[in-house]
C-alpha positions as CSV (number, residue, x, y, z in Angstrom):
1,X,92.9,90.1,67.7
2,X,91.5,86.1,68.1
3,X,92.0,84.9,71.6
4,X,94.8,82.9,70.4
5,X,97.2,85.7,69.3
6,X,96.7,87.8,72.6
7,X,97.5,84.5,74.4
8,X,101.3,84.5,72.4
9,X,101.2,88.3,72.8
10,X,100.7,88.0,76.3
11,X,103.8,85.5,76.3
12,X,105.8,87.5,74.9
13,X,105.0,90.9,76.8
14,X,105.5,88.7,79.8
15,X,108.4,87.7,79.0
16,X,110.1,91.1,77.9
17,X,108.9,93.1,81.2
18,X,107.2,96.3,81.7
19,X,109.9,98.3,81.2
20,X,111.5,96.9,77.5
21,X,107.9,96.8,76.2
22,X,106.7,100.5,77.2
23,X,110.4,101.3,75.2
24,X,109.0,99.3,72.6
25,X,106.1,101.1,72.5
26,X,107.7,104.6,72.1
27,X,109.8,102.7,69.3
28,X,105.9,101.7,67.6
29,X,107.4,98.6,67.1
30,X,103.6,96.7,68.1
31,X,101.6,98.4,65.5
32,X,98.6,100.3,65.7
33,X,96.5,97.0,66.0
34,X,98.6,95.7,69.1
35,X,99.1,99.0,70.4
36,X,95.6,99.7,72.7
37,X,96.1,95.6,73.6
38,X,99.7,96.3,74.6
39,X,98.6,99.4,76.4
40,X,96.2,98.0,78.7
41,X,98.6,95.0,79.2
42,X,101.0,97.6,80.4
43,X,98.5,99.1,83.1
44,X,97.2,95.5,84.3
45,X,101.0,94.9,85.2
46,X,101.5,98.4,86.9
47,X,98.3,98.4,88.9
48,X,99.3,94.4,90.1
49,X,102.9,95.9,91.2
50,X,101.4,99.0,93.5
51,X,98.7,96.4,94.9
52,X,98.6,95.5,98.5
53,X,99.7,91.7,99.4
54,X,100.5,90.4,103.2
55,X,104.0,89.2,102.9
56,X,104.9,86.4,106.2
57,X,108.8,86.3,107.7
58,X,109.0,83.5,110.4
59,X,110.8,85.8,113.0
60,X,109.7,90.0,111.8
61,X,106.3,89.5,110.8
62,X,104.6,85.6,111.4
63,X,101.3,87.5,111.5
64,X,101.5,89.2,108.3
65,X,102.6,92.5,107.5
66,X,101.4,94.5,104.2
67,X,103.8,96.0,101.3
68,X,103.5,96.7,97.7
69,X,103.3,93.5,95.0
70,X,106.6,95.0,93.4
71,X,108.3,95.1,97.0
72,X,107.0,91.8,98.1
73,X,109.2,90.4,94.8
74,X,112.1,91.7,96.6
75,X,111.3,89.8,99.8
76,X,111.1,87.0,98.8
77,X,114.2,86.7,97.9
78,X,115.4,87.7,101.6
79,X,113.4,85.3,103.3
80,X,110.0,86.5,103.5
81,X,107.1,84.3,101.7
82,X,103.8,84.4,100.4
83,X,102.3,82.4,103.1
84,X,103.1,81.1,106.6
85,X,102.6,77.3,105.2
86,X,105.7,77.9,103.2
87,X,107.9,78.7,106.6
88,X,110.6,76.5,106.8
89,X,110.1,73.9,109.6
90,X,111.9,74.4,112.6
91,X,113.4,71.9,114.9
92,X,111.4,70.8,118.2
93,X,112.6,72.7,120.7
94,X,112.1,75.9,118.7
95,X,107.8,74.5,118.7
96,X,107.9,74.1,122.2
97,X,110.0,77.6,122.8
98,X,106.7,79.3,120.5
99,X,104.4,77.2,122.7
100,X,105.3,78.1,125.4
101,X,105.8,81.8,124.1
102,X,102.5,81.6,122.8
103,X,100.5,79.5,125.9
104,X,102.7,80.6,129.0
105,X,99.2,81.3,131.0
106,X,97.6,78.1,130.1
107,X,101.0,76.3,130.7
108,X,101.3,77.8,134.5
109,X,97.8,77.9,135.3
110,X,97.2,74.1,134.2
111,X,100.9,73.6,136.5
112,X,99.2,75.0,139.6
113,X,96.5,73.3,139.5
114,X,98.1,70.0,139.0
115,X,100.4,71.1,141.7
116,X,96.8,71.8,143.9
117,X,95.6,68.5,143.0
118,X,99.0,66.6,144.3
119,X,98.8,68.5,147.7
120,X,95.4,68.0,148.3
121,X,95.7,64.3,147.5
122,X,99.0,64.1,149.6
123,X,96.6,65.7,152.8
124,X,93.7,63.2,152.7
């Protein structure tokens, strides 16, 4: 098969799914010539659906948590993405709240030592 025709056969595999073209495949409906193309095609697709991909949800998991390709589909659809640049932006105060959440011990040890600085400047 030219490079060409396993381009349009990959099209159309693609387009039918896993599951309608392993039933054509019982049904010999690709040939003997297609069939070990086809074949392969069809354990490419499986192996991609058990592989391992970090899915990101803003709130559950902003760090990143692993699950199959095939259940990472399924996420996304429920509000999980692909990266955390994709996160939908949030207003200010919920930056600040993750700041803060985020850089509480810079946050009060920067306060105290402003709030040293002001005393000692109020007792000279």
């Amino acid at each position: 098969m030219d490079p060409q025709e396993q381009s349009k056969l990959i099209q159309k595999l693609d387009s039918l799914g896993i599951d309608q073209v392993e039933i054509n495949l019982t049904q010999k409906i690709y040939g003997e010539r297609k069939k070990e193309f086809v074949e392969k095609w069809v354990r490419t697709k499986k192996q991609e659906l058990d592989a391992p991909t970090y899915v990101y949800h803003p709130k559950q998991a902003p760090e990143g948590k692993i699950f199959k390709a095939a259940e990472a589909t399924k996420l996304y659809r429920e509000g999980w993405y692909d990266t955390p640049a994709k996160f939908p932006d949030t207003g200010l105060r919920e930056v600040i709240v993750n700041f803060a959440k985020k850089e509480w011990k810079w946050i009060i040890g920067t306060s105290l030592v402003v709030i040293g600085l002001l005393i000692a400047s109020q007792s000279s």
